[in-house]
N, C-alpha and C positions, 0 to 999 in steps of 0.2 A: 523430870523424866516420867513419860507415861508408863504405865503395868504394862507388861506383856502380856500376850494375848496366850500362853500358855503358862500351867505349873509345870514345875517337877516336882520327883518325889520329895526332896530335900524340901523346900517350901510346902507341902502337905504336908508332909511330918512334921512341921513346925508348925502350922494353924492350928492342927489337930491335936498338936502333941499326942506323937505316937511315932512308931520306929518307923526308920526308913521303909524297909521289908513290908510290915505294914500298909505303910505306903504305896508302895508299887503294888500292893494286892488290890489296893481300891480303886488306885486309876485303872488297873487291868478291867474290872470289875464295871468300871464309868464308860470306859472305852469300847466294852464291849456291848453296854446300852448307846451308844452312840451310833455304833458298826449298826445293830441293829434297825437305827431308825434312819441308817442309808448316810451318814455322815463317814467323814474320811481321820481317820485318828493317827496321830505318830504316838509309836510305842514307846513308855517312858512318860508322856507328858500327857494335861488334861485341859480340855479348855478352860480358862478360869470361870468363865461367867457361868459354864455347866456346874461346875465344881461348888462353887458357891451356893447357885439355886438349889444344888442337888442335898448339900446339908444344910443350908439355911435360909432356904426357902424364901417366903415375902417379908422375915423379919429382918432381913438388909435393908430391905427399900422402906419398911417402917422407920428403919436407925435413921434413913437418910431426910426422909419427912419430918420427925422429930428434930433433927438439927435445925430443918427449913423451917420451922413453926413460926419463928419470932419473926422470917421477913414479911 
């Protein structure tokens, strides 16, 4: 099965480990850097690839090079 193209809170609180509540403060917080840059957001959820880039930046795509290294 592919990822979905959104989080919820419940899966942010679990990457992050941190409360739901929490949660929903920082997609508000994501979403409202998005609204800003003219993107269209549902309330509650957050794009994943935002979400990601937004706390871990280029060291994703480093993890992912590193696995490639040996082909």
């Amino acid at each position: 099965m592919t990822e979905r193209m959104f989080m919820k809170a419940d899966e942010v609180a679990e990457v992050l480990e941190v409360s739901k509540p929490y949660a929903y403060k920082l997609i508000r917080q994501m979403n409202k850097e998005l609204r800003a840059k003219g993107c269209l957001v549902i309330a509650g959820r957050v794009d994943r690839r935002y979400f990601y880039d937004n706390f871990y930046g280029d060291r994703m795509d480093r993890r992912k090079e590193g696995a490639n290294a040996g082909v």
